[in-house]
PATORSE-296696 format. One record per residue (C-alpha): residue number from 1; x, z, y; residue in three letters. Coordinates in Angstrom, 1 decimal, decimal comma, m for minus. Each point is the difference from the previous one (the first is absolute). Layout:
<pts>
+-----+--------+--------+--------+------+
: pos :      x :      z :      y : code :
+-----+--------+--------+--------+------+
: NUM :      X :      Z :      Y :  ALA :
...
+-----+--------+--------+--------+------+
</pts>
This chain:
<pts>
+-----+--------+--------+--------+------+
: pos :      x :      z :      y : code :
+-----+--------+--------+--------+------+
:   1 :  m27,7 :  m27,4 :    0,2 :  UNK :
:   2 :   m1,9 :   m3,1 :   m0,7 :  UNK :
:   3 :   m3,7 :   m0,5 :   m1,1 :  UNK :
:   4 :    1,4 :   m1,0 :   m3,7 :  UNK :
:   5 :    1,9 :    2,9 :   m0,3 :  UNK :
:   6 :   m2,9 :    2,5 :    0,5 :  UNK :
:   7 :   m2,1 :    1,6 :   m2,9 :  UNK :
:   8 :   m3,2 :    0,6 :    0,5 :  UNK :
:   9 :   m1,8 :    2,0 :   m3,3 :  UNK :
:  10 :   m2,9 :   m0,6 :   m1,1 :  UNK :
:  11 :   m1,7 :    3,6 :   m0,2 :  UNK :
:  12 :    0,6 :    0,0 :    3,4 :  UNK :
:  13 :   m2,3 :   m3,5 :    0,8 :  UNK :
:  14 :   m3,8 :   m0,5 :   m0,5 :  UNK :
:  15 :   m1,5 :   m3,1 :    1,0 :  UNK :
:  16 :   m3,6 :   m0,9 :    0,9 :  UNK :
:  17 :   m1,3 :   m3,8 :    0,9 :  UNK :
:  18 :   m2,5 :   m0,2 :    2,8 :  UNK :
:  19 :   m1,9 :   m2,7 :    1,2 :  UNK :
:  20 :    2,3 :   m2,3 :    2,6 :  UNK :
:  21 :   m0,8 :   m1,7 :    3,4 :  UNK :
:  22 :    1,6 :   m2,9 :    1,2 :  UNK :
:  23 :    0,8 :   m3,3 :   m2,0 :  UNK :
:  24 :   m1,9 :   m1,0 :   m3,9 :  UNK :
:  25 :   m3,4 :   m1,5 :    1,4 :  UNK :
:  26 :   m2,6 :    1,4 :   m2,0 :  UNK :
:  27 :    2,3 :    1,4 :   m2,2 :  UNK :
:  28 :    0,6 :    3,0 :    2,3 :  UNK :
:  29 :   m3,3 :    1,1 :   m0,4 :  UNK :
:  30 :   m0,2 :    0,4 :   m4,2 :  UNK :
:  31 :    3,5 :    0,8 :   m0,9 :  UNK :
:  32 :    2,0 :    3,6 :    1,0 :  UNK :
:  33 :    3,4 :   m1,7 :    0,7 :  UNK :
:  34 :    1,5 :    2,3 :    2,6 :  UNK :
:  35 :    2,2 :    2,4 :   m1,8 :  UNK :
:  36 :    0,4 :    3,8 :    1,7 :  UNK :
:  37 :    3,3 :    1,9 :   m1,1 :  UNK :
:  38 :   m0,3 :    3,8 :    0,0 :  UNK :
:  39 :    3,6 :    1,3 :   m0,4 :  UNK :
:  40 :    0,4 :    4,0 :   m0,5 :  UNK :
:  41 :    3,1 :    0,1 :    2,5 :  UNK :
:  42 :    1,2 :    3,4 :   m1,3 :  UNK :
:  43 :    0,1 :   m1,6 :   m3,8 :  UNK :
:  44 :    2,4 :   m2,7 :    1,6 :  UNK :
:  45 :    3,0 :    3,3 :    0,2 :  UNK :
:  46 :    0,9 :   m1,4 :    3,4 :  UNK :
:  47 :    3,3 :    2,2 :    1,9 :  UNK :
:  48 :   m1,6 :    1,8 :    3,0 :  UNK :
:  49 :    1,3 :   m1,9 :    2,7 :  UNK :
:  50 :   m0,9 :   m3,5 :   m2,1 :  UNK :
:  51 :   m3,8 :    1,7 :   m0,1 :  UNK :
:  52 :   m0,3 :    1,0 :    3,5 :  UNK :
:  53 :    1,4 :   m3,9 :    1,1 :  UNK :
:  54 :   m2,8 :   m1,3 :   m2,4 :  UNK :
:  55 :   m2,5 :    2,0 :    1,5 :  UNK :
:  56 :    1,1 :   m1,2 :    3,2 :  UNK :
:  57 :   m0,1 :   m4,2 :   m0,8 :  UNK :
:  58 :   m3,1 :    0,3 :   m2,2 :  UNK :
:  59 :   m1,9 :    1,5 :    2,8 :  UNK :
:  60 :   m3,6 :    0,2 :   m0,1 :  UNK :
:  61 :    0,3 :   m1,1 :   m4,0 :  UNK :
:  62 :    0,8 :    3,4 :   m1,0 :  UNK :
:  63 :   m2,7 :    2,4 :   m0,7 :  UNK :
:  64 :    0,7 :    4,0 :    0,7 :  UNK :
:  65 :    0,2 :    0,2 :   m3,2 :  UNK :
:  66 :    2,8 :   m1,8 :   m0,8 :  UNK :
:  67 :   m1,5 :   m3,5 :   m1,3 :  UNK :
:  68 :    0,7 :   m2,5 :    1,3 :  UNK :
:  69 :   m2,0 :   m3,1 :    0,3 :  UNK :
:  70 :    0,6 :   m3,4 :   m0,4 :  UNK :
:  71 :   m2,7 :   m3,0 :    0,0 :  UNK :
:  72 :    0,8 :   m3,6 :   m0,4 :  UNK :
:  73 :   m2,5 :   m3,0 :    0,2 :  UNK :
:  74 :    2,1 :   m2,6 :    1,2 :  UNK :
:  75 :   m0,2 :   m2,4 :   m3,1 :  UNK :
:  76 :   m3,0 :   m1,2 :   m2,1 :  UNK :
:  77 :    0,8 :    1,6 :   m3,4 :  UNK :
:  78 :    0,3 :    3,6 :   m0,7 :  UNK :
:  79 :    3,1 :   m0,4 :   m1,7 :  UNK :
:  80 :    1,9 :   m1,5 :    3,3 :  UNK :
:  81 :   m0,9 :    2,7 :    1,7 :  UNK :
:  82 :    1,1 :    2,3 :   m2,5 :  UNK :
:  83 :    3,1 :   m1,1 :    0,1 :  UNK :
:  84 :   m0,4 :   m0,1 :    4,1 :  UNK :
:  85 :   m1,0 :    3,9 :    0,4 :  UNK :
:  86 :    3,2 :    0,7 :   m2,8 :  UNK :
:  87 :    2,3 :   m2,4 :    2,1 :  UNK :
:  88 :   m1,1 :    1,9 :    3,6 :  UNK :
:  89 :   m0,2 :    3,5 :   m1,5 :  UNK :
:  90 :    4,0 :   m0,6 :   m1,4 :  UNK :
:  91 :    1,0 :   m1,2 :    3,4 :  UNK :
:  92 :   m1,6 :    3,1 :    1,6 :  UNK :
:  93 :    2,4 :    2,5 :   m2,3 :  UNK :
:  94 :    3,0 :   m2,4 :    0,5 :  UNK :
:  95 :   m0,7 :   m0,2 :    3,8 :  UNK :
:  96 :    0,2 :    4,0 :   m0,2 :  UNK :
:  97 :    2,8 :    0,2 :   m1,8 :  UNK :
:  98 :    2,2 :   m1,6 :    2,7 :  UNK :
:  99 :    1,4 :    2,5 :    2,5 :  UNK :
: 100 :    0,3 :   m0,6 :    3,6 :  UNK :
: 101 :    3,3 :    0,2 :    1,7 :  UNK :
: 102 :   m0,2 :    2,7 :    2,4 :  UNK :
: 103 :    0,6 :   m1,4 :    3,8 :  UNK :
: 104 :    3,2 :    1,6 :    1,7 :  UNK :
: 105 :   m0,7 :   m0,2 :    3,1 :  UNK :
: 106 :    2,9 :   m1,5 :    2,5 :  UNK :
: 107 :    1,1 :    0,2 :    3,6 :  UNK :
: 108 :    0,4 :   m3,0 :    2,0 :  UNK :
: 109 :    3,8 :   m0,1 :    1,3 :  UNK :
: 110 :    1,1 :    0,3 :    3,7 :  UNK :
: 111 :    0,6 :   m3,6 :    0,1 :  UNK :
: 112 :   m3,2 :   m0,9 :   m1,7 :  UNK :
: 113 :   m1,9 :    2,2 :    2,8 :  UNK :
: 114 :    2,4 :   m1,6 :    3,0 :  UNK :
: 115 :   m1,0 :   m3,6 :   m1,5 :  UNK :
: 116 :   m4,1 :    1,0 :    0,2 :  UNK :
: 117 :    0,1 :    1,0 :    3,3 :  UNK :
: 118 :    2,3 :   m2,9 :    1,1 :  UNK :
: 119 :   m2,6 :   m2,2 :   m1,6 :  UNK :
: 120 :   m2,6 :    2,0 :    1,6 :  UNK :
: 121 :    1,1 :   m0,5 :    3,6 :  UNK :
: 122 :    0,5 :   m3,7 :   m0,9 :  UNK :
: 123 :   m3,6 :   m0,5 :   m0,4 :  UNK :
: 124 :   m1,1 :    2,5 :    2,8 :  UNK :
: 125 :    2,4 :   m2,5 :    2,2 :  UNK :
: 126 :   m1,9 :   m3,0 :   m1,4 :  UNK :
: 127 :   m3,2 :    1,1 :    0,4 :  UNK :
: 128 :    0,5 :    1,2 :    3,6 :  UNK :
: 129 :    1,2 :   m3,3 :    1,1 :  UNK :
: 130 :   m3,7 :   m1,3 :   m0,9 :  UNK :
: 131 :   m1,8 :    2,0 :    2,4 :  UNK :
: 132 :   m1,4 :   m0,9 :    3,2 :  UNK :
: 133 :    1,4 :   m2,8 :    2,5 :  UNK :
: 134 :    0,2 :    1,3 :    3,5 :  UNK :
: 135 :    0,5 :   m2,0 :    2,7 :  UNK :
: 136 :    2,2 :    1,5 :    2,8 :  UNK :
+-----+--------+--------+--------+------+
</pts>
């Protein structure tokens, strides 16, 4: 699933705009241009399995109850970042869509072993011809 494809409703999003740090000069300090996006996950009607991988990439943005929370404040206008919180939020439910291919896990072959140790005693060989010069 890609970030376009998912649908995010709006009874499930409430959006609050918070005073920013970082770049705008004085601007920073009169204008609330960070946005915060509260998203009721529960609303979103996520599968199981799709919720519990969400909880697991969102982290510490995920309250117990089930919000989770999103806060952008990388541009200078509240609309960019808008648009920036939507944009990471979409990639988050994509990103839990995807399922991992489970790992089967393989023995090496008797050959592949035989080669190891071969290449093993090689270097042993190699490095024991570097020791110490006696003289007799």
């Amino acid at each position: 699933m890609k970030p376009e494809d998912v649908v995010i409703p709006d009874d499930a999003l409430s959006e609050k705009f918070l005073a920013a740090t970082g770049p705008g000069g004085q601007n920073v300090n009169k204008v609330a241009t960070a946005c915060q996006l509260r998203v009721d996950v529960y609303r979103l009607g996520l599968a199981p399995h799709v919720f519990q991988r969400l909880k697991v990439i969102a982290g510490t943005k995920m309250t117990i109850g089930g919000e989770l929370i999103i806060t952008a404040r990388r541009f200078r206008s509240q609309e960019s970042n808008r648009e920036d919180a939507r944009v990471r939020l979409a990639k988050m439910i994509a990103d839990a869509h995807i399922v991992q291919v489970r790992r089967r896990p393989t023995k090496p072959s008797r050959a592949a072993k035989a080669r190891r140790v071969d290449t093993k005693k090689g270097r042993a060989t190699i490095k024991a011809g570097r020791g110490k010069v006696t003289d007799y």
